[in-house]
N, C-alpha and C positions, 0 to 999 in steps of 0.2 A: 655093091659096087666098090665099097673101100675097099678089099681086096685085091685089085684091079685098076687101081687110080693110079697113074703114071702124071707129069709133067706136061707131057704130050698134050691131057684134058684138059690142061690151063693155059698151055700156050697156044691152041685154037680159039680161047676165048678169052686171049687176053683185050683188056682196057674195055672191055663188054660189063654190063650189070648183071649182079646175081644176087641171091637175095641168102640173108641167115635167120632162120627161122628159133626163135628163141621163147619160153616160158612169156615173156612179157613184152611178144610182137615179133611183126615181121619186120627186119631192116635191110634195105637197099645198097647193097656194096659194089664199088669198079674195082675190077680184077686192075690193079696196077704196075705189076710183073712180077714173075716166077723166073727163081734164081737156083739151079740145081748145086748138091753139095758134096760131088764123091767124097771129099775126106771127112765126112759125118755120116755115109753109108755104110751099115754094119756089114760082118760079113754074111755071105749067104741070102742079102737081102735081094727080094723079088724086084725091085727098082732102088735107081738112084736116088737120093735120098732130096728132096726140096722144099724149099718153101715158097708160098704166093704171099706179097702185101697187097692189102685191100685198102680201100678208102671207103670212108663213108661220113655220112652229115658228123658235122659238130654236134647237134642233138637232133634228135636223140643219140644215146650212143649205150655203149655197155662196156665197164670193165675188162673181164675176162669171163667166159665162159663155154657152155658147150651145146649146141645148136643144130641145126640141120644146115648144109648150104646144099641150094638149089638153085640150078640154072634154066630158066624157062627155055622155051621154045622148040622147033623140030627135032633137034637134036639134044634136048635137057637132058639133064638127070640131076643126081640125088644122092649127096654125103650126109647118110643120119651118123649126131654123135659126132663129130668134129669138135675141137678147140678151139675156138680163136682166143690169143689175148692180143689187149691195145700195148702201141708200138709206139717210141718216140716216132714224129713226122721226120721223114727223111728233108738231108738241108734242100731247100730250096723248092721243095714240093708244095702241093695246091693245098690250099687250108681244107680242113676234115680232119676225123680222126681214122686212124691208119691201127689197122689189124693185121695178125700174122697167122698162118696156118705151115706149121713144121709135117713134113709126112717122111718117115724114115721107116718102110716096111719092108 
């Protein structure tokens, strides 16, 4: 499905939970919005290039690393191998710690 992941996928679910599957658990993330980037779209690239910040508990939490995210329900699906790393909180946002997911394919 990475191949295939557009913008589109996250702004149907945005401010919805989804979960990143990691080596040392499963953690519960809110899609908190996705910000498209054409002037960081290479050329030739299959999409516009984006990012989503996520939110998730103060703890547990992780670093930076590389996971699975998964969206349950009728319509889920499934990023194996994804990045996320932790992001300063934007100002004035809900306490959590806030992650980033860059896609520029």
């Amino acid at each position: 499905m990475f191949d295939s992941i557009t913008s589109t996928h996250f702004l149907a679910v945005a401010h919805k939970s989804c979960w990143i599957e990691t080596a040392d658990g499963d953690l519960e993330l809110t899609i908190e919005w996705i910000k498209e980037n054409p002037n960081a779209t290479l050329p030739g690239a299959r999409c516009t290039a984006f990012t989503v910040l996520f939110r998730g508990p103060e703890t547990p939490s992780f670093m930076d690393g590389i996971g699975n995210l998964r969206m349950d329900g009728p319509d889920g699906w499934r990023l194996e191998g994804v990045f996320l790393n932790r992001v300063m909180p934007p100002p004035g946002s809900q306490p959590g710690a806030y992650y980033q997911l860059i896609i520029n394919a």
